[in-house]
N, CA, C and O atoms as CSV, one atom per row, in Angstrom:
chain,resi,resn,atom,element,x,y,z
A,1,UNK,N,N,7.370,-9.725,-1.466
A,1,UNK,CA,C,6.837,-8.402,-1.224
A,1,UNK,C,C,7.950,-7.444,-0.813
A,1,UNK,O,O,8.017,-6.305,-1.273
A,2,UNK,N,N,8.919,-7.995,0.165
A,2,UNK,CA,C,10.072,-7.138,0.535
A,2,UNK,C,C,10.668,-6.378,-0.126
A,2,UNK,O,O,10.974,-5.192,-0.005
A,3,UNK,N,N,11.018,-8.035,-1.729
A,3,UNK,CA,C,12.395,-7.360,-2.625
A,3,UNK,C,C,11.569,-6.823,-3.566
A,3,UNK,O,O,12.214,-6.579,-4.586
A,4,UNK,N,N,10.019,-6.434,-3.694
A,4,UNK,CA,C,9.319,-5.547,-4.436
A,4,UNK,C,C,9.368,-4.361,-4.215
A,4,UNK,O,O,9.609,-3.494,-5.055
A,5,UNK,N,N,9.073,-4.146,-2.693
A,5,UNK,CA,C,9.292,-2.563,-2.176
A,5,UNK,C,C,11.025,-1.994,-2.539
A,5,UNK,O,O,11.347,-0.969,-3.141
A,6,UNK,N,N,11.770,-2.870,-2.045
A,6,UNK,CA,C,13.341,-2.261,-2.260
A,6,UNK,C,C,13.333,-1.896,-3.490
A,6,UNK,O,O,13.604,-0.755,-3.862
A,7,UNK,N,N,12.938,-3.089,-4.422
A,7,UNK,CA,C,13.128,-2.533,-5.976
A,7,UNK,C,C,12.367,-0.877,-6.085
A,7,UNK,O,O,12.911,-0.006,-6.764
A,8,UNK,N,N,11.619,-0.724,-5.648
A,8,UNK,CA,C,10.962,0.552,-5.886
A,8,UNK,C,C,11.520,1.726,-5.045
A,8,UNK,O,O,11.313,2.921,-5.259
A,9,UNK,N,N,12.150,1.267,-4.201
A,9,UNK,CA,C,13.182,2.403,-3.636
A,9,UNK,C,C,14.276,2.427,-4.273
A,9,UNK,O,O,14.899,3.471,-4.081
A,10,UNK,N,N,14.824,1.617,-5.033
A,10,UNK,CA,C,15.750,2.027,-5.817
A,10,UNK,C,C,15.559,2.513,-7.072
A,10,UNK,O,O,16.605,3.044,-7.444
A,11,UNK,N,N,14.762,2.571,-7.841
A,11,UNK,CA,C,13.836,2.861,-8.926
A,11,UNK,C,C,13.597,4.363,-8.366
A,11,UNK,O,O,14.127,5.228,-9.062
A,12,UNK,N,N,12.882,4.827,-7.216
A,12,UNK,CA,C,12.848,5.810,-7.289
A,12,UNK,C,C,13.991,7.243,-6.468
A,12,UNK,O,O,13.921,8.470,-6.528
A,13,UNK,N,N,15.003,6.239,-5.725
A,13,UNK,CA,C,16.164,7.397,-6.128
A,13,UNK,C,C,17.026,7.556,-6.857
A,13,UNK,O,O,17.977,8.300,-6.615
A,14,UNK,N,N,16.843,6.707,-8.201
A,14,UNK,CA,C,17.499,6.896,-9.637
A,14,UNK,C,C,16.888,7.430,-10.314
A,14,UNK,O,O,17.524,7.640,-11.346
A,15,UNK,N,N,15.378,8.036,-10.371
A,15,UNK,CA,C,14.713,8.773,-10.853
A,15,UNK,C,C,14.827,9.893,-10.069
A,15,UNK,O,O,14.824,10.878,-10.808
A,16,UNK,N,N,14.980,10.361,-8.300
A,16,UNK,CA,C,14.951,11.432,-8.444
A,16,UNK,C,C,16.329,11.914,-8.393
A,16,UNK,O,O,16.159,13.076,-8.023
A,17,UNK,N,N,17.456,11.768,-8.518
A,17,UNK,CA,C,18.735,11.779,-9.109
A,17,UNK,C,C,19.125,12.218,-10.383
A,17,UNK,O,O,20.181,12.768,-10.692
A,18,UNK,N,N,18.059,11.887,-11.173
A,18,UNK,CA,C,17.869,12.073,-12.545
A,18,UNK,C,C,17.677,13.346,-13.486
A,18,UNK,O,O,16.473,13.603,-13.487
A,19,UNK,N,N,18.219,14.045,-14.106
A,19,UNK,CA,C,17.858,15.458,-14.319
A,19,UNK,C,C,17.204,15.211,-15.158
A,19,UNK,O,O,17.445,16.127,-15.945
A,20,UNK,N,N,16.027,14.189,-15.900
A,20,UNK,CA,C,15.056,14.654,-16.751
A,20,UNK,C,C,13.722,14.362,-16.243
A,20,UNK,O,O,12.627,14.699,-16.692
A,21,UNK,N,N,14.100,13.506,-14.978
A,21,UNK,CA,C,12.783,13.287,-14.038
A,21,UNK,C,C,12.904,13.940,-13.172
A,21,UNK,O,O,11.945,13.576,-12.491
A,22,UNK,N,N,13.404,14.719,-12.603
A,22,UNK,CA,C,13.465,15.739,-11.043
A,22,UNK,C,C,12.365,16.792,-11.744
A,22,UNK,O,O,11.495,16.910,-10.882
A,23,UNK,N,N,12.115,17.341,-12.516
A,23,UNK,CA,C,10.701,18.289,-12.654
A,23,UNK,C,C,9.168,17.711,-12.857
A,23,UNK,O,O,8.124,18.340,-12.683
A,24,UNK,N,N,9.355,16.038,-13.364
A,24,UNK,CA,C,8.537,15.144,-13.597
A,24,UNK,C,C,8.733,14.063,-13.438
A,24,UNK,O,O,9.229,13.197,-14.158
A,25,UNK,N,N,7.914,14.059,-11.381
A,25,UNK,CA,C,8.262,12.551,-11.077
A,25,UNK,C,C,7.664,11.552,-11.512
A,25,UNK,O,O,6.891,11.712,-12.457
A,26,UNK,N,N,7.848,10.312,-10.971
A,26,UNK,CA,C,7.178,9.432,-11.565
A,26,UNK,C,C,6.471,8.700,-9.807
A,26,UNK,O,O,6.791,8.294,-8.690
A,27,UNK,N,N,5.389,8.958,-10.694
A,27,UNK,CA,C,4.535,8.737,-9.217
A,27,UNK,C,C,3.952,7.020,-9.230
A,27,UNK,O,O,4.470,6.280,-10.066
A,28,UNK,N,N,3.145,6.585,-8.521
A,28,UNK,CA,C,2.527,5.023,-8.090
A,28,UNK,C,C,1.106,5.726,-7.691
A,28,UNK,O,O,0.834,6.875,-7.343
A,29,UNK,N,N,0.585,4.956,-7.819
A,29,UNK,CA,C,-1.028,5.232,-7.400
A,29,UNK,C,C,-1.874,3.632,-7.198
A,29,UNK,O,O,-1.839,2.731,-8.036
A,30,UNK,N,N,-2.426,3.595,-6.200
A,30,UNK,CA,C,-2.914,2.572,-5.678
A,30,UNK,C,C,-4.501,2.452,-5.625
A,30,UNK,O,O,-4.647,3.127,-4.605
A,31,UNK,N,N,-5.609,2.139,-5.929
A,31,UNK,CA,C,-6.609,2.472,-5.528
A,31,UNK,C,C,-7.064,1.504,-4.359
A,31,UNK,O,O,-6.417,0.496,-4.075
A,32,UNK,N,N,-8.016,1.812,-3.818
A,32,UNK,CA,C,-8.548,0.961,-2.786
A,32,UNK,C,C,-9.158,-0.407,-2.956
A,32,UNK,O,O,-9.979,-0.475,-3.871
A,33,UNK,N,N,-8.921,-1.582,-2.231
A,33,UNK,CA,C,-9.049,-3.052,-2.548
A,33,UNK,C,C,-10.539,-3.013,-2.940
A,33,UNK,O,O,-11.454,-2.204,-2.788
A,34,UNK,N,N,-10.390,-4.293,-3.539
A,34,UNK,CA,C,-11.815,-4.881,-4.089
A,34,UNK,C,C,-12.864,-4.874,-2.655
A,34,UNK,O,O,-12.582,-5.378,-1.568
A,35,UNK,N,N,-13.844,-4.315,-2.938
A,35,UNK,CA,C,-14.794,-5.058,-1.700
A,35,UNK,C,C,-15.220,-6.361,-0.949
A,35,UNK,O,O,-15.567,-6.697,0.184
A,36,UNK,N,N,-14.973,-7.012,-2.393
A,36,UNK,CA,C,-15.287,-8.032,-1.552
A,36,UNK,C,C,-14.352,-9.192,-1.339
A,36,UNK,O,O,-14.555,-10.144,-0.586
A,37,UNK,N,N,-13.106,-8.949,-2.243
A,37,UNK,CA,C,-11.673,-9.947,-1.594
A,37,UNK,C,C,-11.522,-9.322,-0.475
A,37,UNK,O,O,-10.985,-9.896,0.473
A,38,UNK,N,N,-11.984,-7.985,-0.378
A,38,UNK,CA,C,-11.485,-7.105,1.520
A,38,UNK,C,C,-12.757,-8.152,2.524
A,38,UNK,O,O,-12.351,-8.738,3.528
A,39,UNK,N,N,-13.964,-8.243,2.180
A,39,UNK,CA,C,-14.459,-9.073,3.051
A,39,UNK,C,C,-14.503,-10.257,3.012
A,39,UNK,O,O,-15.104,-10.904,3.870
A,40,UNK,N,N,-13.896,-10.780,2.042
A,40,UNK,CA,C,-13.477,-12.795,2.398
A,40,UNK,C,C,-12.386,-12.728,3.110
A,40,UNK,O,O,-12.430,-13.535,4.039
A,41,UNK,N,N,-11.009,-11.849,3.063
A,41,UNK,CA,C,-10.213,-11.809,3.998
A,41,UNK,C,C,-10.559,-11.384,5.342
A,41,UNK,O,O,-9.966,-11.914,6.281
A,42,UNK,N,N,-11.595,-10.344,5.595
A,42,UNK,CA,C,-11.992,-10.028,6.995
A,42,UNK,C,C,-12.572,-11.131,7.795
A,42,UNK,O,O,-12.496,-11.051,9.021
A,43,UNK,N,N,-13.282,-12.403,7.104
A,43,UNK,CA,C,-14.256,-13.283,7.121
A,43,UNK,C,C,-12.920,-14.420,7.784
A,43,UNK,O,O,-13.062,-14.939,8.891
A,44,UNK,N,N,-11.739,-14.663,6.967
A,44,UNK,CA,C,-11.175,-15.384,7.348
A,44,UNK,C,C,-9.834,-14.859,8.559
A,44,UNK,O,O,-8.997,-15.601,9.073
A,45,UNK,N,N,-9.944,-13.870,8.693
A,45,UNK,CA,C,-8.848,-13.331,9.985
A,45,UNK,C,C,-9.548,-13.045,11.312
A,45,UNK,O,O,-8.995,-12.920,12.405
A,46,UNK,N,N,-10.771,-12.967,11.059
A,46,UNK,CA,C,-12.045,-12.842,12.167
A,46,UNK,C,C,-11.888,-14.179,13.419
A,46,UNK,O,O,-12.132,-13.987,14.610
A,47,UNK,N,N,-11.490,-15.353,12.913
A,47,UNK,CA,C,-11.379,-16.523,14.017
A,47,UNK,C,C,-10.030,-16.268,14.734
A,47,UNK,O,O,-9.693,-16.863,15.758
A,48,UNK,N,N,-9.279,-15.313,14.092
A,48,UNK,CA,C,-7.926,-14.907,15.096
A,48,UNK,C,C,-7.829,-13.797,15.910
A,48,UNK,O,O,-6.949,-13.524,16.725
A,49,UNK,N,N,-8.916,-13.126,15.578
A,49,UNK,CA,C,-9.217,-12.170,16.630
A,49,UNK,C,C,-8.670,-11.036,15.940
A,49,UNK,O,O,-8.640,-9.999,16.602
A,50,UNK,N,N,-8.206,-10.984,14.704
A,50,UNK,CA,C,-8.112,-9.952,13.875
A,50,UNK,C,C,-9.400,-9.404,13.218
A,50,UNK,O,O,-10.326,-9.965,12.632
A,51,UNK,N,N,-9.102,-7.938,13.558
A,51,UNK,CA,C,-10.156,-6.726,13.482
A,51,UNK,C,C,-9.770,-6.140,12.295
A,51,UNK,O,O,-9.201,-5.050,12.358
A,52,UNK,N,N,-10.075,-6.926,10.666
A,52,UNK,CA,C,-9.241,-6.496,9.884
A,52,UNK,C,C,-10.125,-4.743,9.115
A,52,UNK,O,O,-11.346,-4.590,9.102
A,53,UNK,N,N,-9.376,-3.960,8.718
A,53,UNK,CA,C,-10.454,-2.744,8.609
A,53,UNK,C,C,-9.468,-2.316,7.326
A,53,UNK,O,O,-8.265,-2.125,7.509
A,54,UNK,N,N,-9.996,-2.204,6.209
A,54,UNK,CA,C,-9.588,-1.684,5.131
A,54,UNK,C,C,-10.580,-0.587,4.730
A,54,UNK,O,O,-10.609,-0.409,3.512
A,55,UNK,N,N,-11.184,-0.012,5.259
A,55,UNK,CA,C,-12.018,0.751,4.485
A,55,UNK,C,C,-11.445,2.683,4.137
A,55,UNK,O,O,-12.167,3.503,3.570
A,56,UNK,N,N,-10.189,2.935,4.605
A,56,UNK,CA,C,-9.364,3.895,4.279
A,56,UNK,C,C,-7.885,3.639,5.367
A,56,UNK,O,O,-7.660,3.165,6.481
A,57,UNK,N,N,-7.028,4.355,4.116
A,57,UNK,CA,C,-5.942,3.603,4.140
A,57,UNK,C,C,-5.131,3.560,5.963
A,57,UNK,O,O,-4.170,2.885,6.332
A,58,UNK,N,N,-6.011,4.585,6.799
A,58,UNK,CA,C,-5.384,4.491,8.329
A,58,UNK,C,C,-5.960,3.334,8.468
A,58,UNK,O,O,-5.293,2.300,8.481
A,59,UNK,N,N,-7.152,3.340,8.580
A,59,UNK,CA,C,-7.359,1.823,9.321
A,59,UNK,C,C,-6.960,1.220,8.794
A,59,UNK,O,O,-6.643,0.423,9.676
A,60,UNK,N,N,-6.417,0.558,7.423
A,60,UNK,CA,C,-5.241,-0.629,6.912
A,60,UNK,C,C,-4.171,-0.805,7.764
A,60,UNK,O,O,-3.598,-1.746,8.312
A,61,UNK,N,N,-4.035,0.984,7.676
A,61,UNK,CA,C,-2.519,0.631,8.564
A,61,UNK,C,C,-2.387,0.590,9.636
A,61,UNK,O,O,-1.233,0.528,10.058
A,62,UNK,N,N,-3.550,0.607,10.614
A,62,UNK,CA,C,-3.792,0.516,11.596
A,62,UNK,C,C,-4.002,-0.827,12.099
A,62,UNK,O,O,-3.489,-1.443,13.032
A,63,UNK,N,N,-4.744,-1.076,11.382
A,63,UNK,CA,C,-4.856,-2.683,11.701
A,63,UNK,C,C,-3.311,-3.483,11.637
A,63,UNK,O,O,-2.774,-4.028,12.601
A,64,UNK,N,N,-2.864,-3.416,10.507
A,64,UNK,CA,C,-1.421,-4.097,10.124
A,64,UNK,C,C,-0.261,-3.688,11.621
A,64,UNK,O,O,0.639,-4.423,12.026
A,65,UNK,N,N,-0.637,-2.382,12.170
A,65,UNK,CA,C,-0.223,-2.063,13.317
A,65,UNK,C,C,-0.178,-2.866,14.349
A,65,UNK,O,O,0.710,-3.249,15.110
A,66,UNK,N,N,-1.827,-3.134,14.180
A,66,UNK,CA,C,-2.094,-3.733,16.025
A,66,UNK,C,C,-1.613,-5.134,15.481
A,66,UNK,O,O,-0.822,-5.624,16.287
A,67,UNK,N,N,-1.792,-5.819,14.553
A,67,UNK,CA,C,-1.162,-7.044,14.376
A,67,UNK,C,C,0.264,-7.605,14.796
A,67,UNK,O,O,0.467,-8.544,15.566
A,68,UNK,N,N,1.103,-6.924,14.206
A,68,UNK,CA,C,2.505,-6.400,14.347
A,68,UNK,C,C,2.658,-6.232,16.397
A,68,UNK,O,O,3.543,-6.760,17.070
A,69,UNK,N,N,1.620,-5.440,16.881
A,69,UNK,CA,C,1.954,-5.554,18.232
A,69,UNK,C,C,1.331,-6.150,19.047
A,69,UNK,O,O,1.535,-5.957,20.246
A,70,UNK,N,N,0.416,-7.022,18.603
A,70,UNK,CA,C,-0.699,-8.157,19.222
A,70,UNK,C,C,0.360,-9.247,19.052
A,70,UNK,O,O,1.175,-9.304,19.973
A,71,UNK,N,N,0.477,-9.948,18.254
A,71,UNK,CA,C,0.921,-10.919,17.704
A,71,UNK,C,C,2.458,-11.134,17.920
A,71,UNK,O,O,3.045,-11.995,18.576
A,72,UNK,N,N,3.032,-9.867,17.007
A,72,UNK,CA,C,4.480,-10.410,16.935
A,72,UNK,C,C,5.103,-10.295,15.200
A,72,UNK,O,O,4.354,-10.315,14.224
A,73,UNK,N,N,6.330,-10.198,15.141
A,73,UNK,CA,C,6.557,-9.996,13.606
A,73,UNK,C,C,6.259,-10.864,13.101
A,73,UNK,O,O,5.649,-10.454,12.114
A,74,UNK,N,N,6.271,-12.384,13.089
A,74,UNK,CA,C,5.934,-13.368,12.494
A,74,UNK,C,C,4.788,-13.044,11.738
A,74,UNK,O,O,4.642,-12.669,10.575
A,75,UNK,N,N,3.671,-13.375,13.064
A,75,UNK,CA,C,2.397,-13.011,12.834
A,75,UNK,C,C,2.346,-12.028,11.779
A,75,UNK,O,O,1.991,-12.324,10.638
A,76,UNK,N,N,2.660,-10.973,12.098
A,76,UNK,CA,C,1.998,-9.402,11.317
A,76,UNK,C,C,2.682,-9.437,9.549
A,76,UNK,O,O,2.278,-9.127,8.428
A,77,UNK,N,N,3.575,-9.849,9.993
A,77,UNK,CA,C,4.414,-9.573,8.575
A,77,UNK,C,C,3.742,-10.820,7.520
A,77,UNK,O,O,3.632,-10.512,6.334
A,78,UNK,N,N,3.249,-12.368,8.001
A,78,UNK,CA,C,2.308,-12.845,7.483
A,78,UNK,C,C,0.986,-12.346,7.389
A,78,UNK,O,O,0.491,-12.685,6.314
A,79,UNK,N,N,0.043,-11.520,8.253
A,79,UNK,CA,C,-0.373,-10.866,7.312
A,79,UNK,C,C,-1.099,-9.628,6.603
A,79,UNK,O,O,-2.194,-9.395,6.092
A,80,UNK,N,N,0.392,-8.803,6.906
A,80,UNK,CA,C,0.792,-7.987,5.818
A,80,UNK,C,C,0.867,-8.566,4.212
A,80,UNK,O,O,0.570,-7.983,3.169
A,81,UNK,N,N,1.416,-10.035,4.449
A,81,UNK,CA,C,1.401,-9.992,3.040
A,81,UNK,C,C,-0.217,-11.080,2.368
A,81,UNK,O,O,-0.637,-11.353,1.244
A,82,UNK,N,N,-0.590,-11.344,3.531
A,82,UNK,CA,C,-2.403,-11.633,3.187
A,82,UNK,C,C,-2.831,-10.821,2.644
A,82,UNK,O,O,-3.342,-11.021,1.542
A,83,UNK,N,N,-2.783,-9.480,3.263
A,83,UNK,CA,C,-3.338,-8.198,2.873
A,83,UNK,C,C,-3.425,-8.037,1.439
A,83,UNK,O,O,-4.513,-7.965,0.867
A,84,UNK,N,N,-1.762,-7.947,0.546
A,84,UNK,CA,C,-1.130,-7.622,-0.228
A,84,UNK,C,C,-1.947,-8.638,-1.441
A,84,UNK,O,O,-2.643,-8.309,-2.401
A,85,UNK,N,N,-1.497,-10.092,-0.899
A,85,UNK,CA,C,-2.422,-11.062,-2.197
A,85,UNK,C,C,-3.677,-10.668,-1.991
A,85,UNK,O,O,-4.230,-9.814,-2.685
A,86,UNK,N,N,-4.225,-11.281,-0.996
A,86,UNK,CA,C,-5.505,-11.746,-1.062
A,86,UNK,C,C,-6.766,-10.617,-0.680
A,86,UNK,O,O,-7.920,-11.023,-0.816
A,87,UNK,N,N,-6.577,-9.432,-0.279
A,87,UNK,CA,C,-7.150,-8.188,-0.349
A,87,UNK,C,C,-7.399,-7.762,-1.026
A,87,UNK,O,O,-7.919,-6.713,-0.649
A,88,UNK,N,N,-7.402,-7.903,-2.693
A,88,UNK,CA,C,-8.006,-6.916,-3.585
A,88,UNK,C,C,-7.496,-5.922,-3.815
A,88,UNK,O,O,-8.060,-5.064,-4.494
A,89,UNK,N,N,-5.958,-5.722,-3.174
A,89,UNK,CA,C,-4.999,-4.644,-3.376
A,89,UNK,C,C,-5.589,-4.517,-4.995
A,89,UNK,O,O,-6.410,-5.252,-5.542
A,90,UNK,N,N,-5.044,-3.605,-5.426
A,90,UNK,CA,C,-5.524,-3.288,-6.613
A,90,UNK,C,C,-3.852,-2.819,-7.057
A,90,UNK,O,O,-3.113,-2.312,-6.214
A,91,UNK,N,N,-3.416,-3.062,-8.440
A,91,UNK,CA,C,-2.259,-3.215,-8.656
A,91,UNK,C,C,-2.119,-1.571,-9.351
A,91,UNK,O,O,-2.861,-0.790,-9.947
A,92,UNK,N,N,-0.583,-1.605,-8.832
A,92,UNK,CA,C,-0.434,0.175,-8.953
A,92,UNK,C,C,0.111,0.454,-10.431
A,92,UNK,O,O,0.905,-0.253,-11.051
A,93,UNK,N,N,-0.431,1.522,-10.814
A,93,UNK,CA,C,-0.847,2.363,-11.537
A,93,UNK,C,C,0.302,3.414,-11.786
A,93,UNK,O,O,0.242,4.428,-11.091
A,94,UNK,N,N,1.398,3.300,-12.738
A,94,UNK,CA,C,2.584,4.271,-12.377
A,94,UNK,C,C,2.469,5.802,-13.595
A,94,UNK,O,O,2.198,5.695,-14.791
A,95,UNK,N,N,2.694,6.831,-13.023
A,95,UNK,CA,C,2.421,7.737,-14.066
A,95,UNK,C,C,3.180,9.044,-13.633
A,95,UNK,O,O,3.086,9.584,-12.530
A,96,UNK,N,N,3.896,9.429,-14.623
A,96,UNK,CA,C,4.116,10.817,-14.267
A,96,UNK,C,C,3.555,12.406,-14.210
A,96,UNK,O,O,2.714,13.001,-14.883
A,97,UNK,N,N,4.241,12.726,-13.317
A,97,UNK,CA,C,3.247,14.112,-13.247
A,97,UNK,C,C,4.101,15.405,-12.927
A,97,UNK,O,O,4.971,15.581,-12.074
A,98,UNK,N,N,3.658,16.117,-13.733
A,98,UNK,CA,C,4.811,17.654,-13.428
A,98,UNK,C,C,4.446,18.454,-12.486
A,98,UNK,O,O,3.355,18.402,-11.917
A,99,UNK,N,N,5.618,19.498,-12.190
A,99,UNK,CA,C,5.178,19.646,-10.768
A,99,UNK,C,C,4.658,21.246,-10.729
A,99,UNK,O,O,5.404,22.223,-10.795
A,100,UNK,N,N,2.969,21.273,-10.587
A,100,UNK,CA,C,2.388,22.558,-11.236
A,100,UNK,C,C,1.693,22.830,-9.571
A,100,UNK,O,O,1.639,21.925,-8.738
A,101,UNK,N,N,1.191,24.267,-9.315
A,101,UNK,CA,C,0.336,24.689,-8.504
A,101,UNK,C,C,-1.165,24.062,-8.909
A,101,UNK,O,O,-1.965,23.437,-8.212
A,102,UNK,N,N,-1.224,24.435,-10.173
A,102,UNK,CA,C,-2.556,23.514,-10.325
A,102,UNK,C,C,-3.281,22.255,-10.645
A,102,UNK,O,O,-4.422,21.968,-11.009
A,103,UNK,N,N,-1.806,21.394,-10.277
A,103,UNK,CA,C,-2.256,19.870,-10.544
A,103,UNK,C,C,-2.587,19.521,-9.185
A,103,UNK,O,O,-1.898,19.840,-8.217
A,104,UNK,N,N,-3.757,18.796,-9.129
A,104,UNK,CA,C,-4.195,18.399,-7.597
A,104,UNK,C,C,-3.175,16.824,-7.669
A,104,UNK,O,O,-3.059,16.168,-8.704
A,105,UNK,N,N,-2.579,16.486,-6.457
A,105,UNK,CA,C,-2.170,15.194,-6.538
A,105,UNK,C,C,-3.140,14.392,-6.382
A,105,UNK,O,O,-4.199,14.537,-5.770
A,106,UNK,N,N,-2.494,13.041,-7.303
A,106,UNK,CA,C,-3.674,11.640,-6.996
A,106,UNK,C,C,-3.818,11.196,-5.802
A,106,UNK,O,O,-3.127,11.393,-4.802
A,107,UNK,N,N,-4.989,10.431,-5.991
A,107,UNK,CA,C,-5.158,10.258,-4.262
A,107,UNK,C,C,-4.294,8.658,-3.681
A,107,UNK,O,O,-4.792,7.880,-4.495
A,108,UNK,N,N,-3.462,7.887,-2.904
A,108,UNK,CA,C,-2.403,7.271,-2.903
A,108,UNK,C,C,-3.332,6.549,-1.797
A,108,UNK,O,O,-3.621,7.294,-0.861
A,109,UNK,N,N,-3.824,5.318,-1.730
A,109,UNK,CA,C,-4.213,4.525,-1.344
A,109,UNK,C,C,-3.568,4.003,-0.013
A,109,UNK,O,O,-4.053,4.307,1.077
A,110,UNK,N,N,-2.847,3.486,-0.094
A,110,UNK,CA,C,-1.559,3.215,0.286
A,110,UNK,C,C,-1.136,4.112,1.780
A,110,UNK,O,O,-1.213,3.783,2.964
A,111,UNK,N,N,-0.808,4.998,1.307
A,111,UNK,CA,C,-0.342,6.101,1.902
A,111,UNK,C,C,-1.532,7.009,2.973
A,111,UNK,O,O,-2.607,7.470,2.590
A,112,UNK,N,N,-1.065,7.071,4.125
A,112,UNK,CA,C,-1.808,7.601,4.976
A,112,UNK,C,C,-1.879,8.539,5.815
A,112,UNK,O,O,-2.899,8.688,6.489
């Protein structure tokens, strides 16, 4: 999951570096997890006293928060990447988009 995110930080400051993508970035779009891989994972983090809450993207990250400071990095960063498999993440969606007053941006799952 780590050397996935890096790859995509490098991917995207070679695109915006780029003089044929700097007017048309190239965006990621995430939609919100499956319902119900989000509640077999809630079902199984529930005996650890994890309060898992996916239902918009603060409480994801909120939760992944209190984990991280309940627990400990071990803990959280395992699972962060529970989240990632076994959540119903929904796999992102890459597309470009120019940069207009009247394009509404997509809505970024993810992102909070």
């Amino acid at each position: 999951e780590e050397l996935m995110l890096s790859a995509n930080k490098c991917v995207a400051m070679k695109l915006a570096d780029h003089p044929l993508t700097a007017d048309y970035p190239v965006l990621r779009n995430h939609q919100p997890p499956d319902p119900a891989k989000a509640s077999e994972l809630k079902s199984q983090l529930a005996p650890l006293g994890i309060d898992y809450q996916c239902e918009t993207a603060a409480l994801l990250r909120d939760t992944i928060r209190a984990v991280y400071d309940t627990y400990g990095e071990h803990v959280g960063k395992t699972v962060e990447i529970m989240v990632m498999r076994m959540s119903g993440m929904q796999q992102a969606q890459y597309f470009a988009d120019a940069k207009t007053e009247d394009s509404p941006s997509p809505r970024h799952y993810a992102l909070a």
